[in-house]
DRENFITI-878918 format. One record per atom (N, C-alpha, C, CB): residue in one letter; x, y, z; residue number from 1; atom name. Coordinates in steps of 0.05 Angstrom, whole numbers, plus 32768, in hexadecimal, padded with zeros to 4 digits. Atoms other than C-alpha are relative to their C-alpha. Glycine has a CB too. Example, Ala and Ser with C-alpha at 12.3 -4.5 7.8 and 13.67 -1.06 7.14 Angstrom:
2
resn|px|py|pz|resi|name
a|8012|7FE8|8000|1|N
a|80F6|7FA6|809C|1|CA
a|8012|8018|8000|1|C
a|7FEC|8001|8019|1|CB
s|7FF0|7FE8|7FFF|2|N
s|8111|7FEB|808F|2|CA
s|7FF1|8016|800E|2|C
s|8009|8009|7FE3|2|CB
This chain:
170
resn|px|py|pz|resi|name
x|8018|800F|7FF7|1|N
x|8A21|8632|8991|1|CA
x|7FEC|8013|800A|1|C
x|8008|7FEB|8015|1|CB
x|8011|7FEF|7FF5|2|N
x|89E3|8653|89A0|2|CA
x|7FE3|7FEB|800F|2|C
x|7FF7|8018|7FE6|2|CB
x|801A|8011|7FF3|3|N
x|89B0|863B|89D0|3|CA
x|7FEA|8011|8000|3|C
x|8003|7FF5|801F|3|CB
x|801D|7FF6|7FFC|4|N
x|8961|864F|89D5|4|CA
x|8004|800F|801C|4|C
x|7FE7|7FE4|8000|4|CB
x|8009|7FF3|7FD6|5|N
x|8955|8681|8A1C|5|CA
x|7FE8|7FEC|800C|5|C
x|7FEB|802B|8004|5|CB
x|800C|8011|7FF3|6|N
x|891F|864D|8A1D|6|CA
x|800A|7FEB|8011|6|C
x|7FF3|7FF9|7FF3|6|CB
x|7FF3|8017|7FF6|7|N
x|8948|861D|8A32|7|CA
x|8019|8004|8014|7|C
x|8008|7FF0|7FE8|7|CB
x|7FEF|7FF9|7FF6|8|N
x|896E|861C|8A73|8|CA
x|801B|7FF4|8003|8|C
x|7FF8|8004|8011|8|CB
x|7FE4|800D|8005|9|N
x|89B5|8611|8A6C|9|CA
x|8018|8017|800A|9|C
x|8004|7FF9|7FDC|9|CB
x|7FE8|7FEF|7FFA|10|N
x|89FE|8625|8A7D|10|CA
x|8016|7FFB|7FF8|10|C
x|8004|8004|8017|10|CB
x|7FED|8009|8017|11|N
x|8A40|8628|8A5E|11|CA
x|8010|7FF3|800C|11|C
x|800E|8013|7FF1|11|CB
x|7FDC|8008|7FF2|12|N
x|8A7B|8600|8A76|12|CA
x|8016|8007|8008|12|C
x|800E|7FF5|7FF8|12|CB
x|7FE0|7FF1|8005|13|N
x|8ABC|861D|8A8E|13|CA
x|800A|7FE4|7FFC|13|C
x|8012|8015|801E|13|CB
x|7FF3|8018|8003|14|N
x|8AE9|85EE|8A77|14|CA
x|8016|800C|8011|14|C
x|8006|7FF4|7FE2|14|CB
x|7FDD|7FF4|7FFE|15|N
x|8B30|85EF|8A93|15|CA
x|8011|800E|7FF4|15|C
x|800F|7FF3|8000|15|CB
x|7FE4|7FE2|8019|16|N
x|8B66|8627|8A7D|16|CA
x|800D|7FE1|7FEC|16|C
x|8032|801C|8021|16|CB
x|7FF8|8016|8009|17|N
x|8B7F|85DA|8A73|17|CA
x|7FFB|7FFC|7FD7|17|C
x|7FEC|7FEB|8016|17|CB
x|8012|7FFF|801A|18|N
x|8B57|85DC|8A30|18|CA
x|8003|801E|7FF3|18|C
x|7FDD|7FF9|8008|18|CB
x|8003|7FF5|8004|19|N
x|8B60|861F|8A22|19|CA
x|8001|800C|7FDC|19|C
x|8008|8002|8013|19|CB
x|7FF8|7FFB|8019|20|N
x|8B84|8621|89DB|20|CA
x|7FEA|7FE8|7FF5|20|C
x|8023|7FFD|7FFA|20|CB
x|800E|800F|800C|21|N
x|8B53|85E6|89C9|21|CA
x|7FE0|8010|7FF1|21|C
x|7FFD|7FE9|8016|21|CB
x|801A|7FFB|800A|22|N
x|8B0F|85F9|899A|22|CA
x|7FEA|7FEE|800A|22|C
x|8002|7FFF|7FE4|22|CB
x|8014|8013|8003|23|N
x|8ADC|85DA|89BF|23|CA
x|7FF5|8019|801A|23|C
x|8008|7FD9|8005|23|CB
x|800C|7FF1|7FE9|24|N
x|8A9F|85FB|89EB|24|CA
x|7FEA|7FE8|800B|24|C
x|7FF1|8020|7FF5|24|CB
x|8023|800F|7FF4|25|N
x|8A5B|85D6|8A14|25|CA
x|7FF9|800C|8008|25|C
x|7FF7|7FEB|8011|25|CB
x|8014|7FF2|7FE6|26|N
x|8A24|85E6|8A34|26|CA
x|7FEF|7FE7|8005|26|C
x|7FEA|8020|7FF7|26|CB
x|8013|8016|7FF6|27|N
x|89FD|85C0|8A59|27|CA
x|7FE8|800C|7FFF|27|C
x|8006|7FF4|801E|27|CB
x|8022|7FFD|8003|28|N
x|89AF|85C2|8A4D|28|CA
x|7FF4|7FEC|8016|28|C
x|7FF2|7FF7|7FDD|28|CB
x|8010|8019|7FE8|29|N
x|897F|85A5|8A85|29|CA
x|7FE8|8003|7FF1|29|C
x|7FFA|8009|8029|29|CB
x|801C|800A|800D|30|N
x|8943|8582|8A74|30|CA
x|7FF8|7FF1|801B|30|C
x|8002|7FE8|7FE0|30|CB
x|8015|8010|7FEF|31|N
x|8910|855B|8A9D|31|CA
x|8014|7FE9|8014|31|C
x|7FE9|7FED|7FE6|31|CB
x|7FEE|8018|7FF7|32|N
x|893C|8514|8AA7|32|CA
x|8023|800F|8002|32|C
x|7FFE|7FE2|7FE4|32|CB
x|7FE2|7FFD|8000|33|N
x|8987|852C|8A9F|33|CA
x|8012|8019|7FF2|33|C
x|8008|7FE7|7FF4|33|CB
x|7FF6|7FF0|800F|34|N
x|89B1|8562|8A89|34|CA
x|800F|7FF4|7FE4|34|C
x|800F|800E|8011|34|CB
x|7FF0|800F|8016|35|N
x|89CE|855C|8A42|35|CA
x|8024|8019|7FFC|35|C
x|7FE3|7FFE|7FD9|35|CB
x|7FE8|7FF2|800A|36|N
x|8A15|8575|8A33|36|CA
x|8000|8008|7FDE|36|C
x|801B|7FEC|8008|36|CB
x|7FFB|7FFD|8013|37|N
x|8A1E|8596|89F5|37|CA
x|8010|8013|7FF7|37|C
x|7FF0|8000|7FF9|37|CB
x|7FED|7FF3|8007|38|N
x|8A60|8595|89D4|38|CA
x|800D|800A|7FE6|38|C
x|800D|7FF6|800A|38|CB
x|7FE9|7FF5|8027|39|N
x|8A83|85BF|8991|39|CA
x|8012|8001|7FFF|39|C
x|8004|8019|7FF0|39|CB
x|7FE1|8006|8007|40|N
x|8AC0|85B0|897B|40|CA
x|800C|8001|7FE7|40|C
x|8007|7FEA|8007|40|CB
x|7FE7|7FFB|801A|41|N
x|8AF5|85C1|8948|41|CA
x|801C|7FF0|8000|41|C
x|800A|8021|8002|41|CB
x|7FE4|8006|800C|42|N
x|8B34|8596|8935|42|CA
x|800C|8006|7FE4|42|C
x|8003|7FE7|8001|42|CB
x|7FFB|7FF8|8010|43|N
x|8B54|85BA|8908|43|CA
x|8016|7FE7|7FEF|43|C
x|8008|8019|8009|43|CB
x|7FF5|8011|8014|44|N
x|8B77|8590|88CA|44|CA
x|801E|8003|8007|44|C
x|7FF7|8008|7FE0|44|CB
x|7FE8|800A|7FF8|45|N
x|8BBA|8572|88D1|45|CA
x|800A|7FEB|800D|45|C
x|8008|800D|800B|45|CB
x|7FF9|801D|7FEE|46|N
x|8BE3|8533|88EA|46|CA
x|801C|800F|8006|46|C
x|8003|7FDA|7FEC|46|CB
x|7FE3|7FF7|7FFA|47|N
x|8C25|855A|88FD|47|CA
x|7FFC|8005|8021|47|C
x|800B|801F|7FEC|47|CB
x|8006|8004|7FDD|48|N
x|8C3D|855B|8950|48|CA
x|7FE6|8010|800C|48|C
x|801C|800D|8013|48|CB
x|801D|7FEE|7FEC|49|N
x|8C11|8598|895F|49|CA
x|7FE7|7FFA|7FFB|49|C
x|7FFD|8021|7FFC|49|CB
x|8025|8000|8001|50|N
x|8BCF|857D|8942|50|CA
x|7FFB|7FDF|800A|50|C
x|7FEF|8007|7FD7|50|CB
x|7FFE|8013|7FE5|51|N
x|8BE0|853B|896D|51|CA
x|7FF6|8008|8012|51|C
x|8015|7FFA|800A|51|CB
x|8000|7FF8|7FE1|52|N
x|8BEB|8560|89A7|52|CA
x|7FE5|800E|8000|52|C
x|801A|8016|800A|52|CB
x|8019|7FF8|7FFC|53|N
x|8BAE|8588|899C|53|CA
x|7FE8|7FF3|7FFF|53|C
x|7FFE|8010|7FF3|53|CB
x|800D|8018|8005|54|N
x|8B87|854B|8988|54|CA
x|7FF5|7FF2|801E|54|C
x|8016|7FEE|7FF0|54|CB
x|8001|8009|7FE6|55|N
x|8B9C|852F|89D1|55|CA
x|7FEB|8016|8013|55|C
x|801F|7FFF|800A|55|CB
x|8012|7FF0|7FF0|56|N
x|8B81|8569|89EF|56|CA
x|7FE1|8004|8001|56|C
x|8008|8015|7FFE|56|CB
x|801F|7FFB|7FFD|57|N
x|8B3F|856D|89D1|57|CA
x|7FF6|7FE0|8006|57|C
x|7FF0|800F|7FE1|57|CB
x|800C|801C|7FFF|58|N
x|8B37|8523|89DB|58|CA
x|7FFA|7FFB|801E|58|C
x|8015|7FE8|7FF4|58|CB
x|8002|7FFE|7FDF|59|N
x|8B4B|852A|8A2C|59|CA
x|7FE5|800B|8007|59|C
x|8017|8015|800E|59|CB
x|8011|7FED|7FF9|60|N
x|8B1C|856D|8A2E|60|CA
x|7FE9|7FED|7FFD|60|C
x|8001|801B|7FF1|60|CB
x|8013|8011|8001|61|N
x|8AE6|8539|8A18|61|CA
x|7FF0|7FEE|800F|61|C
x|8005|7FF7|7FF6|61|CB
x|8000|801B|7FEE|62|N
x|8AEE|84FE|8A3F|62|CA
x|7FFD|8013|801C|62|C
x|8022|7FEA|7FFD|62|CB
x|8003|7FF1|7FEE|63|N
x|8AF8|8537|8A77|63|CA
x|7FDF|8003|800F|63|C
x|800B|8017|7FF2|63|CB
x|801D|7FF4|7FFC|64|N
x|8AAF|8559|8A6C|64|CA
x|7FE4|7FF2|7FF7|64|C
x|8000|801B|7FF0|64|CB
x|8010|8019|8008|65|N
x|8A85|851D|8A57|65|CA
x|7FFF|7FF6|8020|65|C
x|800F|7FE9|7FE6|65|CB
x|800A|8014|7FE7|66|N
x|8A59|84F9|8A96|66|CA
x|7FF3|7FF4|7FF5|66|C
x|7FF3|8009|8019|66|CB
x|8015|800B|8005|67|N
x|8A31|84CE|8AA0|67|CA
x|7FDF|8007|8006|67|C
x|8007|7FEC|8009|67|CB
x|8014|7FF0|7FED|68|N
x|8A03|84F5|8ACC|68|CA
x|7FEC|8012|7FE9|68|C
x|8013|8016|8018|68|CB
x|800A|7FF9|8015|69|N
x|89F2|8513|8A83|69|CA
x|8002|7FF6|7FE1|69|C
x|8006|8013|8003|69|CB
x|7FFC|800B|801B|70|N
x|89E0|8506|8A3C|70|CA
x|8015|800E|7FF4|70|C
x|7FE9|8001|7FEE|70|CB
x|7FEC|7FF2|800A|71|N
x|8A25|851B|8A12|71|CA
x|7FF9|7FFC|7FE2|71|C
x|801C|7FF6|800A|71|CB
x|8000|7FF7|8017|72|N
x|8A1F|8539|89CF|72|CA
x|8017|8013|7FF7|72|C
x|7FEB|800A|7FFF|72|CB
x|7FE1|7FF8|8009|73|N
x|8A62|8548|89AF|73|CA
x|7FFB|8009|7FD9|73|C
x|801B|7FDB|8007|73|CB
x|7FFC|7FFB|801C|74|N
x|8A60|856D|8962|74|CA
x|801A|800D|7FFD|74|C
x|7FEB|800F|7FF5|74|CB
x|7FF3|7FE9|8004|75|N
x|8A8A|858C|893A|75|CA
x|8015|7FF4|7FE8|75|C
x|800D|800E|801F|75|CB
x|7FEA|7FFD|8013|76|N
x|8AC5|858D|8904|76|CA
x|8016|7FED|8001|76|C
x|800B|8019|8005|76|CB
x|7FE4|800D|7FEF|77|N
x|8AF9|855A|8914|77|CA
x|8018|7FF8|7FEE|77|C
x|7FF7|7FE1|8012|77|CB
x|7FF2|7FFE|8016|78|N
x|8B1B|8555|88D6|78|CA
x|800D|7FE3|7FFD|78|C
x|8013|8018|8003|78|CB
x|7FF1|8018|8002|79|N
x|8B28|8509|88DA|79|CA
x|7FE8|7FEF|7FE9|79|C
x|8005|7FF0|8024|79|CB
x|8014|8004|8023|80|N
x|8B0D|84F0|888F|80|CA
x|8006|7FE3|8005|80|C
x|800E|8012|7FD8|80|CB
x|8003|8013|7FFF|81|N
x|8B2A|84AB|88A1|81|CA
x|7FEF|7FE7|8009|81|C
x|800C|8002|8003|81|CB
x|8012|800F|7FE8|82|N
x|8B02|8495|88D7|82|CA
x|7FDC|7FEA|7FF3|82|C
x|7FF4|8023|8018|82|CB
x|8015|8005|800D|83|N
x|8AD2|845F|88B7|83|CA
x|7FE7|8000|801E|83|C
x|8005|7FE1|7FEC|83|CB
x|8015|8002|7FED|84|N
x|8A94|8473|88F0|84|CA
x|7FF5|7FE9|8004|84|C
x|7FED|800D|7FFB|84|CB
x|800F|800B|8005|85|N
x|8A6C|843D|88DA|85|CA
x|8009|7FE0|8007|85|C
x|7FF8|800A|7FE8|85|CB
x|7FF1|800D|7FF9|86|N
x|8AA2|8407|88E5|86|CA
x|8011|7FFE|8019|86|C
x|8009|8001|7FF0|86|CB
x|7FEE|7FFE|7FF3|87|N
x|8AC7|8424|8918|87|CA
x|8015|7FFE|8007|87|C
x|7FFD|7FFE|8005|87|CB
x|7FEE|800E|8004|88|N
x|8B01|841D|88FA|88|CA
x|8012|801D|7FFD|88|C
x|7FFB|7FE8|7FE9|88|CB
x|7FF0|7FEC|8006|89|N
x|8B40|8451|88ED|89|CA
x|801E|7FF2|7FFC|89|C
x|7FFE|8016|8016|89|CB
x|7FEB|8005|7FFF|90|N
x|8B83|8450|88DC|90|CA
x|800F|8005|8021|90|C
x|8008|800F|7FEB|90|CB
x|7FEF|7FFB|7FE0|91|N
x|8BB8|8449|891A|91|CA
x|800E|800F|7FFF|91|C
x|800F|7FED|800E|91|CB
x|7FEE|7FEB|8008|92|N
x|8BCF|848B|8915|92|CA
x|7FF7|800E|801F|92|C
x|7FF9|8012|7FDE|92|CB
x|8001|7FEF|7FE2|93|N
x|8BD7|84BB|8949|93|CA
x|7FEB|8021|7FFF|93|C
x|8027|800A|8008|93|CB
x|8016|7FE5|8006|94|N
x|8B99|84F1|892B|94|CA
x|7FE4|7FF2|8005|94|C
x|8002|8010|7FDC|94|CB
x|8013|8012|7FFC|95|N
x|8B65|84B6|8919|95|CA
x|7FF4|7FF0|8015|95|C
x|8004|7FF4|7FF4|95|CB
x|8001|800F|7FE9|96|N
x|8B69|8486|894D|96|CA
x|7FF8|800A|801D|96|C
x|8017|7FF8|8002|96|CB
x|8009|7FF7|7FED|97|N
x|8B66|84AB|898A|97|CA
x|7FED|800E|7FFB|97|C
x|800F|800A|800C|97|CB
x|801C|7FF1|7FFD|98|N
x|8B27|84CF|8978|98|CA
x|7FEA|7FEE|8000|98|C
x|7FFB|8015|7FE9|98|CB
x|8019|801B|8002|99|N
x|8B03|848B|8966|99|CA
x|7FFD|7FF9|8023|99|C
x|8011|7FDA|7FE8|99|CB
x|800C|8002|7FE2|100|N
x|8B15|8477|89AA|100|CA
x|7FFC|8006|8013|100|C
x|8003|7FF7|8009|100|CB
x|8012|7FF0|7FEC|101|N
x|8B06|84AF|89D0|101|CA
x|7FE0|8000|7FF9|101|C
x|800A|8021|8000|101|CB
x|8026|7FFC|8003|102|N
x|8ABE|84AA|89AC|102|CA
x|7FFC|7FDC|8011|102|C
x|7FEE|8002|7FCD|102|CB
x|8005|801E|7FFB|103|N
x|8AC2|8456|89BB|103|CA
x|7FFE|8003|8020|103|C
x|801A|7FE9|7FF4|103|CB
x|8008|7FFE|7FD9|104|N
x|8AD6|8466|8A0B|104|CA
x|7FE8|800B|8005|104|C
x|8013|8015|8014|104|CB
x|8011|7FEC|7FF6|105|N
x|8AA9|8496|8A16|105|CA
x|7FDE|7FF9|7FF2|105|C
x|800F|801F|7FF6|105|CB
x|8010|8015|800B|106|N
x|8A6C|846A|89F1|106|CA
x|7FEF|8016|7FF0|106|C
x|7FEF|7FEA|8016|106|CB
x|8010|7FEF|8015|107|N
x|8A59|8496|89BC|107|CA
x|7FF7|7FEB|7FE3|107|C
x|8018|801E|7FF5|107|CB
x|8008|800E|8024|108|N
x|8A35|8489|897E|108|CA
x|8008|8014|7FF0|108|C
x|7FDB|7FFA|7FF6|108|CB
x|8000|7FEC|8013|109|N
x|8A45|84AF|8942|109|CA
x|7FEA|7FFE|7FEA|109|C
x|801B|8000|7FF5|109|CB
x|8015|8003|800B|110|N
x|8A0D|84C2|891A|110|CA
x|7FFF|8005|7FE9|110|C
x|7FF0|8009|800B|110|CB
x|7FFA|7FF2|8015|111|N
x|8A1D|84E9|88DF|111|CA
x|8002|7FE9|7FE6|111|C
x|801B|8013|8006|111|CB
x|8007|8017|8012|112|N
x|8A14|84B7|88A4|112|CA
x|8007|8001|7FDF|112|C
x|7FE1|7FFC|8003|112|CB
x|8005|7FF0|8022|113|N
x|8A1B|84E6|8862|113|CA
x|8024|8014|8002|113|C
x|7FD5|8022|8001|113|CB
x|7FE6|7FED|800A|114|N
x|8A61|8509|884B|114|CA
x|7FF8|8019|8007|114|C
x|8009|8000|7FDF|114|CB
x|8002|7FE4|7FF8|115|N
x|8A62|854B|8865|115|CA
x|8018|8019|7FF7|115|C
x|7FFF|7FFD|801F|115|CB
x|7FED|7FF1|8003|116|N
x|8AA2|8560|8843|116|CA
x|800C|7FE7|7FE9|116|C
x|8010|800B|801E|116|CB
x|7FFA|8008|8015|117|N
x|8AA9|8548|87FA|117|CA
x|7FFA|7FDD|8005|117|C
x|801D|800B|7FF9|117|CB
x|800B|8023|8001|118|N
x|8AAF|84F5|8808|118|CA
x|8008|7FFE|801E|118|C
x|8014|7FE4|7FE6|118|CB
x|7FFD|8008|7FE6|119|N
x|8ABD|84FC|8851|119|CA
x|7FED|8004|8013|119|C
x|8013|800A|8008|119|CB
x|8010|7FF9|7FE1|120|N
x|8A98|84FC|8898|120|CA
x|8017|8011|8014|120|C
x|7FF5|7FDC|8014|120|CB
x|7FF1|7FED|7FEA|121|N
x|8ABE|8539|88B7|121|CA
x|7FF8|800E|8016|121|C
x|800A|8012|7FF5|121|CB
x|7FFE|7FF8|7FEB|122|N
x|8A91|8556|88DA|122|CA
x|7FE6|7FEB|8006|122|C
x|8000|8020|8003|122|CB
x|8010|8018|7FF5|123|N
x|8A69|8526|890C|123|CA
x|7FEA|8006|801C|123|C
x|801A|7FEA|800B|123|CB
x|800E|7FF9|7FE1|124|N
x|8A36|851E|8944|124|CA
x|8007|7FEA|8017|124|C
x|7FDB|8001|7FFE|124|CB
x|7FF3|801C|7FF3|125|N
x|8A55|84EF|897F|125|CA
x|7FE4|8008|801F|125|C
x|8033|8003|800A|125|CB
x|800F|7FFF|7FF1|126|N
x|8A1D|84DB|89AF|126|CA
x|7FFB|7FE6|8017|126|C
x|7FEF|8005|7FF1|126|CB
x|7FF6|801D|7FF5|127|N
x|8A1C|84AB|89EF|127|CA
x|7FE4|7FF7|8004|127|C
x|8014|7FFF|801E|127|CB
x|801D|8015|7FF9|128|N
x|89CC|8499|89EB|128|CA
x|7FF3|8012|7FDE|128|C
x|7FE5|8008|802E|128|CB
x|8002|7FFD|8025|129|N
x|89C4|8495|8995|129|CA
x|7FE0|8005|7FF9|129|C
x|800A|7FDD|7FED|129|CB
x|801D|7FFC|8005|130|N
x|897C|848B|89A1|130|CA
x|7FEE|8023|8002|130|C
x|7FF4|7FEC|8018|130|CB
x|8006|7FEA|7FFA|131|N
x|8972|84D8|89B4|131|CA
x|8000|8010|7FE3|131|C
x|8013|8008|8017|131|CB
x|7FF9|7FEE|8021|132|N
x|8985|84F0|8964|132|CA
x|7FEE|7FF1|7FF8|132|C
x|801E|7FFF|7FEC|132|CB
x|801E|800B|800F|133|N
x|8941|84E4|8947|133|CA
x|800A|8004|7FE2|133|C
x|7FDF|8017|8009|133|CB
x|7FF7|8006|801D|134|N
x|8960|84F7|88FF|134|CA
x|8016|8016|7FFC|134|C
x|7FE7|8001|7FE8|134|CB
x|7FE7|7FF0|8001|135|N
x|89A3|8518|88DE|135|CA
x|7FFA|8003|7FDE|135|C
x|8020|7FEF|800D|135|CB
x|8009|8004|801E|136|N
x|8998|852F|8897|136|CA
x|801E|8017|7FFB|136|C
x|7FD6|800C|7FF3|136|CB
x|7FEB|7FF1|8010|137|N
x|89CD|855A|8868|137|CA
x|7FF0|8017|7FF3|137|C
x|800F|7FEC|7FE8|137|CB
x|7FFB|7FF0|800B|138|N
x|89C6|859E|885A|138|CA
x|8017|8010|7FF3|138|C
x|7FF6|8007|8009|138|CB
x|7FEB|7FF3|800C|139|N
x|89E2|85D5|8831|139|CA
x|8019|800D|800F|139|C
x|7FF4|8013|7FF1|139|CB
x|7FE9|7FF2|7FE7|140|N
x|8A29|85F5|884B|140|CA
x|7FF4|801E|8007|140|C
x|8026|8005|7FF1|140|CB
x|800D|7FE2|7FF9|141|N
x|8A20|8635|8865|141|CA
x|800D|800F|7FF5|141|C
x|7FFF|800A|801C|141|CB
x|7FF7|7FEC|8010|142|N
x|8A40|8674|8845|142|CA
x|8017|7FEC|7FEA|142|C
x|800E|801C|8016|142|CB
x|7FE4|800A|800C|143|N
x|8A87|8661|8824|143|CA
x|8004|7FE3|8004|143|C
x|8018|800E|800E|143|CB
x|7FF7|801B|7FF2|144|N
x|8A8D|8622|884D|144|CA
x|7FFB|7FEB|7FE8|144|C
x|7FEC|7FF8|801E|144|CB
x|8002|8011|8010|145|N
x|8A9E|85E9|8823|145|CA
x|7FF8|7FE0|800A|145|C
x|8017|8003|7FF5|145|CB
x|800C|8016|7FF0|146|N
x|8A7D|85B7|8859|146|CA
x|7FE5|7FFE|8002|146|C
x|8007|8000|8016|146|CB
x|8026|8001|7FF9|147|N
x|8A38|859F|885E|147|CA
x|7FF9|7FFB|8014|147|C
x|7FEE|7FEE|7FF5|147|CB
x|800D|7FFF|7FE0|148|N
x|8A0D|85B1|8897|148|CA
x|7FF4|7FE8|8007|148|C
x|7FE9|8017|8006|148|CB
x|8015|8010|7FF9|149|N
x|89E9|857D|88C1|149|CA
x|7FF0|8008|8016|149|C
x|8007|7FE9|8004|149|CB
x|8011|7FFA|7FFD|150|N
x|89AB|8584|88D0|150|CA
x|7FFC|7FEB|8018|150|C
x|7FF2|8002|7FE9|150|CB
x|800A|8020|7FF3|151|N
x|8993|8555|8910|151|CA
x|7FE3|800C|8012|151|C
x|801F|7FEC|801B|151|CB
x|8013|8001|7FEB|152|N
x|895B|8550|8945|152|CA
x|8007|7FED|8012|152|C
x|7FE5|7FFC|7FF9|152|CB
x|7FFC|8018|7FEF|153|N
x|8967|853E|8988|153|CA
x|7FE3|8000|8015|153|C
x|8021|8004|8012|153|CB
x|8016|8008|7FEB|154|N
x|892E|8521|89B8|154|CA
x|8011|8008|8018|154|C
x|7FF6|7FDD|8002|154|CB
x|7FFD|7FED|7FE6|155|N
x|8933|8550|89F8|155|CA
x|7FF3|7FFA|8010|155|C
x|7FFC|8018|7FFF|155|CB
x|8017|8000|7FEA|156|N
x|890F|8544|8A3C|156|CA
x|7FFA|801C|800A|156|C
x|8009|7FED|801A|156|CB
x|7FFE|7FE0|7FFA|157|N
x|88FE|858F|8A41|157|CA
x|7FE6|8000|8020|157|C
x|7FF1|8018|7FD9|157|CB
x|8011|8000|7FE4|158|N
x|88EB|85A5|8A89|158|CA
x|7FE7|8013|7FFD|158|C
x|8013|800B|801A|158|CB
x|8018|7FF6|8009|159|N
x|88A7|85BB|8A8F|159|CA
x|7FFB|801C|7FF8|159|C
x|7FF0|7FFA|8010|159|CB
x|7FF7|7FE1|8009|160|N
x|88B1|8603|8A89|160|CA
x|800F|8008|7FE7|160|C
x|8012|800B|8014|160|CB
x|7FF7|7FFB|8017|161|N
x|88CA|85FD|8A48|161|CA
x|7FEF|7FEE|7FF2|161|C
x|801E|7FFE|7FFD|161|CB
x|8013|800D|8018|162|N
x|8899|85FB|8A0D|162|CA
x|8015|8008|7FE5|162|C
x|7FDB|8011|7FFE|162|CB
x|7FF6|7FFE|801F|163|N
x|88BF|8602|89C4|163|CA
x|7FFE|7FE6|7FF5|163|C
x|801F|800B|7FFC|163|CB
x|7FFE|801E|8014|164|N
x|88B9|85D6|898C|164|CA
x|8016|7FFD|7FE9|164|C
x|7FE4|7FFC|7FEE|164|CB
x|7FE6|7FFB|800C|165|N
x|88FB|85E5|896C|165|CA
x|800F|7FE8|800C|165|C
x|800D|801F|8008|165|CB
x|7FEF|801B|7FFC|166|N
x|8927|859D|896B|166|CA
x|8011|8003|7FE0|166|C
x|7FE8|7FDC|8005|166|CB
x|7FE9|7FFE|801A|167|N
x|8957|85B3|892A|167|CA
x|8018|800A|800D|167|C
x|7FF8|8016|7FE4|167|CB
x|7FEB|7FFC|7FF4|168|N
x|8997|85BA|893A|168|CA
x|8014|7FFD|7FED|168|C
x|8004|7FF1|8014|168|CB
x|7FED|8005|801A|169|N
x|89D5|85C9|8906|169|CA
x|8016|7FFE|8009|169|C
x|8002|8014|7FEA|169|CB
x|7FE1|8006|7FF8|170|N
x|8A1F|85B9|890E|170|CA
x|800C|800F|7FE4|170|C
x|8009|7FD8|8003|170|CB
């Protein structure tokens, strides 16, 4: 993740708790509220350890998500079942608990376009939807056989910060 120096922000320690988990934030302040912004990797698999690891990045979530801020969660999650749009999944122990860590935690998912052949793997999970002004599909990046997304998010930037940069890739 790379943030602008225009923009003041800081990284999260998470807990050693989280430590083997792929996920980082930072929090960015703006005008009204700080926003959290989180990346994440679930690597592919339904066998015990990508459960158990599953659990963990789902805790670490629910953990570092307030309300006190806007939460922005991307990233890789490798769950192709998950119809977004329905909110629907199989009752499995990979699918399911990621729907309803996004459902507790009142996210929208935004991502709309296959990003990985006929699936939505990688996603944007957001708890105020109105802030993603648009999400479009670009090309993958080097090798990668995933397609980038492209979004803009509406920022309350504090006055000391002028840029007009709102693209943002996952």
């Amino acid at each position: 993740m790379f943030v602008s120096k225009l923009l003041q922000s800081t990284q999260v320690d998470m807990s050693n708790d989280f430590n083997f988990v792929e996920i980082v934030c930072v929090d960015v302040y703006t005008t009204s509220r700080p926003n959290a912004c989180f990346v994440a990797y679930r690597p592919p698999g339904t066998d015990t350890a990508s459960v158990t690891y599953l659990a963990s990045l789902t805790e670490c979530i629910r953990s570092y998500c307030h309300i006190d801020r806007v939460n922005l969660v991307t990233g890789d999650f490798n769950c192709p079942k998950i119809d977004w749009s329905r909110l629907t999944s199989p009752n499995d122990a990979i699918h399911r608990p990621l729907l309803d860590c996004a459902i507790e935690c009142g996210f929208t998912q935004v991502v709309d376009f296959p990003t990985r052949l006929t699936h939505i793997l990688d996603v944007i999970l957001i708890d105020e939807a109105q802030r993603i002004l648009t999400t479009s599909e670009r090309p993958p990046l080097g090798h990668s056989d995933h397609s980038c997304v492209e979004f803009h998010l509406l920022v309350d930037f504090t006055s000391n910060v002028s840029t007009d940069s709102t693209s943002y890739y996952l």
